[in-house]
N, C-alpha and C positions, 0 to 999 in steps of 0.2 A: 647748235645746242652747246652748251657751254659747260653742261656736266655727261661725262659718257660713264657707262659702267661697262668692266669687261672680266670675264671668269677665266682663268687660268686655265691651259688644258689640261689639267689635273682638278680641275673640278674645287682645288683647294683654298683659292686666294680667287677675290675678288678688289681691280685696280679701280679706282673713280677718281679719274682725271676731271679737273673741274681749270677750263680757260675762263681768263678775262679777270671779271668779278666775281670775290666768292659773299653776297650779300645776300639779304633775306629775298631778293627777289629769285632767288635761283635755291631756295629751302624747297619746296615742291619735289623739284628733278633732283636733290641730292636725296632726299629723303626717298624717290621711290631707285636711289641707285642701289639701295644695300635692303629695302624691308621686304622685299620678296625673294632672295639668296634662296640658296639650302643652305638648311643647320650643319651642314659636316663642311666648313669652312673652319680653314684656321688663323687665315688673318682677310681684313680689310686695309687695302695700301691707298692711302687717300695722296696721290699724284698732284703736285701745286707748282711744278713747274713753268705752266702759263697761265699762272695765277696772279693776276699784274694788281689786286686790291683788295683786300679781305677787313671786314667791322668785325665790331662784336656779335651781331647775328650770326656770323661763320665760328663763330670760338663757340657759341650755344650748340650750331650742329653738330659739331665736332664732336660737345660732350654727348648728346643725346643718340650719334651714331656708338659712342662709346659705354653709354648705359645700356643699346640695344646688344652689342656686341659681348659683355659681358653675363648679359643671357645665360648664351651659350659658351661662354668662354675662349672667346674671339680675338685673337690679338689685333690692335689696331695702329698701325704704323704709319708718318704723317713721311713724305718723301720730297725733296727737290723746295724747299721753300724757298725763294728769292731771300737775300740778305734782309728788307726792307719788311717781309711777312714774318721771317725766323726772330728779327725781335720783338715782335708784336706776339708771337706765340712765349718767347723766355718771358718776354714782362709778365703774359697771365701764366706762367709757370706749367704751361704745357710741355713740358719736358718733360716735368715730374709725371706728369701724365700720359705722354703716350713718347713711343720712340719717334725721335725724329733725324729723317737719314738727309746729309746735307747733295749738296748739287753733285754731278759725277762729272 
């Protein structure tokens, strides 16, 4: 599987590690990684570490986990994007739109 979802054991954050590709064919599994949550979450950490290729279909999810998330008032934090994905998110100015934490 190439998108996992995992709850913090504080119940608070929810992490969705997505390996490989992040394209519309993996929209399905990202999308049921965050719409059945609980509402007492304070953020979504969208993990991109072995995220080796990401289109435009992955910049839609993003927004659309990000319109779900705002909901409730969800912080949605984008984490670990390879050099090659982190300018693909600066050029569509997702910066401005979600925090993004670099490699550690």
């Amino acid at each position: 599987m190439s998108i996992q979802a995992q709850l913090s054991s504080d119940s608070k954050r929810v992490r969705i590690s997505i390996e490989g590709r992040f394209d519309f064919s993996v929209q399905q599994e990202f999308r049921n990684a965050y719409r059945h949550q609980a509402n007492n979450l304070d953020s979504y950490v969208v993990n991109l570490s072995h995220a080796e290729y990401m289109d435009s279909s992955a910049l839609g999810m993003l927004l659309l986990l990000r319109d779900h998330a705002n909901e409730s008032n969800i912080e949605v934090v984008i984490e670990q994007p390879s050099s090659q994905i982190r300018t693909i998110l600066k050029t569509a100015h997702f910066d401005d739109l979600f925090t993004i934490l670099p490699p550690i």
